[in-house]
MDAnalysis code that builds the backbone (N, CA, C; Angstrom):
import MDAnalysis as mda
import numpy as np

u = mda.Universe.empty(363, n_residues=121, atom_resindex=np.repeat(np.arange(121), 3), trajectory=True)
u.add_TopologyAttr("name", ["N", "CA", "C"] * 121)
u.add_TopologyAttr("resid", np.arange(1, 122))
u.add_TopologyAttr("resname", ["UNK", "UNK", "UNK", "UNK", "UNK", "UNK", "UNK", "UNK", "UNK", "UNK", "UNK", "UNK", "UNK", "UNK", "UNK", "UNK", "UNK", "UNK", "UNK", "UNK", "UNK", "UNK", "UNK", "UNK", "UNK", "UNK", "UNK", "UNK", "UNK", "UNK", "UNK", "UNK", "UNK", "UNK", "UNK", "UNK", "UNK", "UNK", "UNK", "UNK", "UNK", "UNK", "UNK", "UNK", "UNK", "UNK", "UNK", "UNK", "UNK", "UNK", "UNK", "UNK", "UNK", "UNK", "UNK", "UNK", "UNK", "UNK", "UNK", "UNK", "UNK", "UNK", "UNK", "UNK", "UNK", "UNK", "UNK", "UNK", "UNK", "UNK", "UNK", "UNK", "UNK", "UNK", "UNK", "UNK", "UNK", "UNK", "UNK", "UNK", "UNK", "UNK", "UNK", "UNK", "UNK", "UNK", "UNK", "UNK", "UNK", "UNK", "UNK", "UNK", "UNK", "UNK", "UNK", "UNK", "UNK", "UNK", "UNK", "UNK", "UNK", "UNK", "UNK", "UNK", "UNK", "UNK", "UNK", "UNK", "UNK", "UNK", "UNK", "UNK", "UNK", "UNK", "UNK", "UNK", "UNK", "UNK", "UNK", "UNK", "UNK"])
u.atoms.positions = np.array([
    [28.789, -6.739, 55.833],
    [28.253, -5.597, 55.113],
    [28.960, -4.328, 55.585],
    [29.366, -3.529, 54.779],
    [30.212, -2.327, 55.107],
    [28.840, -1.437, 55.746],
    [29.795, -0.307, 56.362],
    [29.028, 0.714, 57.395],
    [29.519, 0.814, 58.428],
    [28.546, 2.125, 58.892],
    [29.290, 2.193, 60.298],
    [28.605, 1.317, 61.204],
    [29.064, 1.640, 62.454],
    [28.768, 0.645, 63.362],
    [28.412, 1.816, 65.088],
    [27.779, 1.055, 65.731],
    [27.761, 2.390, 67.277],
    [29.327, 1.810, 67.931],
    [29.376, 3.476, 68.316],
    [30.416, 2.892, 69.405],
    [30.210, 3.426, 70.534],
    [31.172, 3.116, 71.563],
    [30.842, 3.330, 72.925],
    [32.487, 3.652, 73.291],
    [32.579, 4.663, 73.723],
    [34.412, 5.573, 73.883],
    [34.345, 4.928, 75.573],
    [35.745, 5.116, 75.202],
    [36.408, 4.759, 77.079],
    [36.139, 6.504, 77.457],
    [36.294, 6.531, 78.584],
    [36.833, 7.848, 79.132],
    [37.612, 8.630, 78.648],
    [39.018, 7.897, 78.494],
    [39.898, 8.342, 78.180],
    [40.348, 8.588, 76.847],
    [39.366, 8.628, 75.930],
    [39.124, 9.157, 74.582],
    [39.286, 10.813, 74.564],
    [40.073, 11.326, 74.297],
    [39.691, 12.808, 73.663],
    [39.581, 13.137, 73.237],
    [38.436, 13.872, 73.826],
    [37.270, 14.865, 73.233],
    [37.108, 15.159, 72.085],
    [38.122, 15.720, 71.300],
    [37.950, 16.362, 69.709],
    [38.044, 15.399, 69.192],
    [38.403, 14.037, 69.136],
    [37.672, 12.415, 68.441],
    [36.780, 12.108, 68.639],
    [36.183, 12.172, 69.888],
    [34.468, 12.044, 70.056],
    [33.745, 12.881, 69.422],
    [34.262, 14.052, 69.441],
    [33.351, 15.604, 69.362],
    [33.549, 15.032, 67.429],
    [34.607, 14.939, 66.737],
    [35.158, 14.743, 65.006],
    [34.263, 13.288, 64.943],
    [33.791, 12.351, 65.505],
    [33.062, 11.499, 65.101],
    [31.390, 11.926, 65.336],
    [31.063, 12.472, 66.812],
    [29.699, 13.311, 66.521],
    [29.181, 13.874, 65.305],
    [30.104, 15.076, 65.037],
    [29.777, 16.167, 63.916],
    [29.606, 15.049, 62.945],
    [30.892, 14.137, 62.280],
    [30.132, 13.333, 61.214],
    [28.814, 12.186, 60.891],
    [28.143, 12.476, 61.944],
    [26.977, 11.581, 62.623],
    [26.905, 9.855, 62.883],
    [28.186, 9.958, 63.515],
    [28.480, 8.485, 63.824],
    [27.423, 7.902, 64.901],
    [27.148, 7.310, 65.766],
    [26.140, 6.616, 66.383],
    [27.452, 6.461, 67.481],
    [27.470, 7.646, 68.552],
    [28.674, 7.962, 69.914],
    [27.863, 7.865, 71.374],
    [28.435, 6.883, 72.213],
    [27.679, 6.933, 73.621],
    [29.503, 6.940, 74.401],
    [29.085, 7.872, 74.995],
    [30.290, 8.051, 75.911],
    [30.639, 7.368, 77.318],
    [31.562, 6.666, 78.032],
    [31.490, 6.007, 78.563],
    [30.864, 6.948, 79.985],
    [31.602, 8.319, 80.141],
    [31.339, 9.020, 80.936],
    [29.869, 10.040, 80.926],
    [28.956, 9.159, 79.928],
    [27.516, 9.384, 80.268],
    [26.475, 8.647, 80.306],
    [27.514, 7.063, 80.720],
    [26.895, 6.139, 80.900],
    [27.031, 5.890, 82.233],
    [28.717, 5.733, 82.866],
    [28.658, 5.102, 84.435],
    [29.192, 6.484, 84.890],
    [29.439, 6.278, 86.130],
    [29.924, 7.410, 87.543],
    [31.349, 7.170, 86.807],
    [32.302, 8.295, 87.173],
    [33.598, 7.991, 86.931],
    [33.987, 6.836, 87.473],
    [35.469, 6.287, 87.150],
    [36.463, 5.734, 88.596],
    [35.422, 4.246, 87.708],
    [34.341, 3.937, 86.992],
    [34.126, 3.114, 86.625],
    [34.974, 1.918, 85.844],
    [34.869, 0.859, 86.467],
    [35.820, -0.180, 85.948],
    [35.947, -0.719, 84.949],
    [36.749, -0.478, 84.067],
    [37.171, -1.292, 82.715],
    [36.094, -2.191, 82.119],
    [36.025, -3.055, 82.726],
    [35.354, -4.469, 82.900],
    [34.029, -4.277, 82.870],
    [33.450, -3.357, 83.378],
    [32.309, -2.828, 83.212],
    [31.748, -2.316, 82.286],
    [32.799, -1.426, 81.505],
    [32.142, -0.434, 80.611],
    [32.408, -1.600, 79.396],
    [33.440, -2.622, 79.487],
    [33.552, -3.744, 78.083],
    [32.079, -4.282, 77.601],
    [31.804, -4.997, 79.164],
    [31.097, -5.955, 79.292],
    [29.103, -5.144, 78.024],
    [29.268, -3.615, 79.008],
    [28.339, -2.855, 78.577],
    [28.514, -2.545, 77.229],
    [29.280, -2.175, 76.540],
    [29.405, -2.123, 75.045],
    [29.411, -3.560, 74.092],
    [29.662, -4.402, 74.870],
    [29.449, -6.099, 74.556],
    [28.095, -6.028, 74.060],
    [26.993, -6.139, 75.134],
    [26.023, -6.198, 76.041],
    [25.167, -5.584, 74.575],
    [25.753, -3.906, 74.239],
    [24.598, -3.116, 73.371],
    [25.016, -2.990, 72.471],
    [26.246, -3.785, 72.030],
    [26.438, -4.318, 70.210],
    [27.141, -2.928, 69.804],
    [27.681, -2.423, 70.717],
    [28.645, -1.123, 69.615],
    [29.980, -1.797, 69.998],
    [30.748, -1.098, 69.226],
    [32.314, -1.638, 68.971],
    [32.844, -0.261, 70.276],
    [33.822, -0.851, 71.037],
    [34.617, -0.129, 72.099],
    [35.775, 0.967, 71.154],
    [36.106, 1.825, 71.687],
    [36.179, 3.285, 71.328],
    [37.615, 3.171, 72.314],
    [39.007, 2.821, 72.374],
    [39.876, 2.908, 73.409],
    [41.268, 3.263, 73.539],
    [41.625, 3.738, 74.117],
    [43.285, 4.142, 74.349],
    [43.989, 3.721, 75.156],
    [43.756, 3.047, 75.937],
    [43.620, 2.570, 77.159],
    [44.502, 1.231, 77.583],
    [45.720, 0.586, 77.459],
    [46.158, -0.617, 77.642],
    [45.909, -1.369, 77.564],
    [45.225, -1.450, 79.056],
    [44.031, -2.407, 79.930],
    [42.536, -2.593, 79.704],
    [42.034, -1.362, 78.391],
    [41.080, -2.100, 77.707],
    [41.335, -2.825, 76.689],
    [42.633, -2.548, 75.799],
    [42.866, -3.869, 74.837],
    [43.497, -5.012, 75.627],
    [44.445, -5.424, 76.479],
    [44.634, -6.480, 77.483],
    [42.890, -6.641, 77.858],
    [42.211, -6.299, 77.520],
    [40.753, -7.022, 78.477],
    [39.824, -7.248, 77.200],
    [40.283, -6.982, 75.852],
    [39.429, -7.243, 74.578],
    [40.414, -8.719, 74.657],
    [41.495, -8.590, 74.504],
    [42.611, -10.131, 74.092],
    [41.939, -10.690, 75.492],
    [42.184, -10.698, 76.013],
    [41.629, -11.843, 77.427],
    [40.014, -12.350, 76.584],
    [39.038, -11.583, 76.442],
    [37.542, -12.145, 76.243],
    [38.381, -12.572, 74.497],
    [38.650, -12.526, 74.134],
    [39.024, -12.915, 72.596],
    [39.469, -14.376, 73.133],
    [40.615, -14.240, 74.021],
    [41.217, -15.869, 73.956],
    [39.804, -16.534, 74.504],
    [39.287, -16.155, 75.519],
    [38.595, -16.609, 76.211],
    [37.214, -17.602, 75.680],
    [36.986, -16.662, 74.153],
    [35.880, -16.990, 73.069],
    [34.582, -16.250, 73.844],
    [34.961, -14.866, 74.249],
    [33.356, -14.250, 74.723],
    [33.333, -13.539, 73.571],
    [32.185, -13.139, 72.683],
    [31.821, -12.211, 71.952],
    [31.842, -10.995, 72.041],
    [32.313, -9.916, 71.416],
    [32.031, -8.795, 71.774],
    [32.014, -7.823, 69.786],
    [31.546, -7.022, 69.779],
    [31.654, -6.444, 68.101],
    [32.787, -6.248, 67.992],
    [33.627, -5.685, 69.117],
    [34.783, -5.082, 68.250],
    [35.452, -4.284, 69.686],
    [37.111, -3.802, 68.863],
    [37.824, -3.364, 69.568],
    [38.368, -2.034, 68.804],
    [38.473, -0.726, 68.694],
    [38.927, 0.263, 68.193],
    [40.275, 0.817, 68.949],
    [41.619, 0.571, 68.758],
    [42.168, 0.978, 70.071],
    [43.748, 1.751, 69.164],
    [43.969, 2.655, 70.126],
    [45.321, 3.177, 69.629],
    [46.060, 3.748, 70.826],
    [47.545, 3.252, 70.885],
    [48.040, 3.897, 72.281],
    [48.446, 5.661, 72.099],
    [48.054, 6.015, 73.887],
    [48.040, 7.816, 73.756],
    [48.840, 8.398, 73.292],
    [49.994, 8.054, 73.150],
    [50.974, 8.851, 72.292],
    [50.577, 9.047, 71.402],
    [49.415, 8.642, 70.739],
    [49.274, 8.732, 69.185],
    [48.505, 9.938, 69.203],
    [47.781, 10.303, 69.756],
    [47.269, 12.214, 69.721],
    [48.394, 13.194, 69.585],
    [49.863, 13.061, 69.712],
    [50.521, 13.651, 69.324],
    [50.941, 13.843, 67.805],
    [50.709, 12.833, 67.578],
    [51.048, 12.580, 66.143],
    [49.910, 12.832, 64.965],
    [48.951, 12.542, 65.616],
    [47.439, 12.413, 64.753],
    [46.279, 13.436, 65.375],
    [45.866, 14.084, 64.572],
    [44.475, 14.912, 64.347],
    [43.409, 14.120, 64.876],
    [42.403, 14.887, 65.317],
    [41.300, 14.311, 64.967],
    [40.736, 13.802, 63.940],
    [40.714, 14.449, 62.485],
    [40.599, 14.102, 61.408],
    [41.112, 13.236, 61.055],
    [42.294, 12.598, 61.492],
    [43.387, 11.519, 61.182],
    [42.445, 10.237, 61.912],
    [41.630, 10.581, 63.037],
    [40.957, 9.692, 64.009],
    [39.894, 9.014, 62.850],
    [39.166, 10.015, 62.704],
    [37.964, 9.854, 61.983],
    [38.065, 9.241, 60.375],
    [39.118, 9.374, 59.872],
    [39.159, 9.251, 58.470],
    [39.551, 7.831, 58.462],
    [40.334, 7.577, 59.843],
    [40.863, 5.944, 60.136],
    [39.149, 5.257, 60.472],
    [38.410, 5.677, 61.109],
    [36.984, 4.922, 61.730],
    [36.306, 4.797, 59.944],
    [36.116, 6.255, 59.015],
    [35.702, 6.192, 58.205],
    [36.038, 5.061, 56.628],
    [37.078, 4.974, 57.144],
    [38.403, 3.836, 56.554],
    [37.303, 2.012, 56.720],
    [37.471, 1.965, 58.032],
    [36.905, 0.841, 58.653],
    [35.938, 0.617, 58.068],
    [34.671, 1.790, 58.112],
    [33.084, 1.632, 57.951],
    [33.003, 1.028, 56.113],
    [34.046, 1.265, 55.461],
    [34.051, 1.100, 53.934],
    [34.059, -0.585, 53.721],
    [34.988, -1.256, 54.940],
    [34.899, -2.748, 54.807],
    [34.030, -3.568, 55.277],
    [33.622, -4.452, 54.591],
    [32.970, -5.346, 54.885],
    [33.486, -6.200, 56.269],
    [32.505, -6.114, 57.226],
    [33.154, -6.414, 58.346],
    [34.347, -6.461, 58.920],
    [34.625, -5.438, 59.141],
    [36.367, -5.204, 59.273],
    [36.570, -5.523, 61.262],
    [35.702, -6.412, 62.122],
    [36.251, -7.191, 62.476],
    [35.817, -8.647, 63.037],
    [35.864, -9.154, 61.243],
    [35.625, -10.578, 61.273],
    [36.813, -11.353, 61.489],
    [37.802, -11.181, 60.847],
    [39.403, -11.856, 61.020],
    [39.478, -11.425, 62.512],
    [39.541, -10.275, 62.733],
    [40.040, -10.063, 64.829],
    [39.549, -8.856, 64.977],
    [39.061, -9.142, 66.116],
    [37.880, -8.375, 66.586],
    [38.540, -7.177, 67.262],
    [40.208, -6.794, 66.934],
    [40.427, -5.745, 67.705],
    [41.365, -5.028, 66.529],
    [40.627, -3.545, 66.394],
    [41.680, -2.903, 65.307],
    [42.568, -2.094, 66.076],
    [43.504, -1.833, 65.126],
    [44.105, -0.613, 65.759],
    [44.825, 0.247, 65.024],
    [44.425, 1.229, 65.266],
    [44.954, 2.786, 64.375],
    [45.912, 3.047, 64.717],
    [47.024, 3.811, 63.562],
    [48.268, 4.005, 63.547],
    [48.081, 5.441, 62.769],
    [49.400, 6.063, 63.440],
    [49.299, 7.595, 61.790],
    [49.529, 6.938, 60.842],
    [49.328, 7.760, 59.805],
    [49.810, 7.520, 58.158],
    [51.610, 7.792, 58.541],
    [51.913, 6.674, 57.787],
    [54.031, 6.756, 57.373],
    [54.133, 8.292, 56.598],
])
């Protein structure tokens, strides 16, 4: 069923994508107002697993740790991920219009549970 979905951001999400998915009243828990900093990867997965929102990431080593529980066959909703270079290239609005993109499909991650955003060509 299309819609949005909660998510749960790494840390290392910035701000004006969290802040551009807030304002449009997405359902946002931040990783850094959930654990102490310096909090481990593995932790914050397991916790967004755990409370059924899709992971929010930029992060390498959180998509290397979505493909590990993927091969592995652990469940999790989902993977949202784009590498940091891509804030150079892309808006916030570019962030959001890609999440808003997603929410239109019908389970957009039933085929693989890990998307990933690119700019527009």
């Amino acid at each position: 069923m299309a819609g949005r979905f909660p998510l749960y951001t790494d840390a290392d999400v910035n701000g004006p994508v969290v802040d551009a998915l807030k304002d449009r009243r997405w359902d946002v828990v931040r990783a850094i107002d959930s654990f102490p900093e310096g909090t481990d990867d593995d932790v914050h997965f397991a916790y967004a697993a755990r409370e059924g929102r899709v992971m929010v990431a930029n992060d390498i080593d959180v998509k290397l740790l979505a493909e590990r529980w993927y091969v592995e066959q652990r469940p999790f909703p989902g993977l949202v991920w784009w590498p940091r270079e891509h804030y150079v290239r892309m808006k916030p609005g570019d962030f959001l219009g890609a999440f808003e993109e997603l929410a239109r499909k019908d389970d957009p991650f039933a085929a693989y549970p890990i998307v990933h955003i690119k700019p527009r060509a």
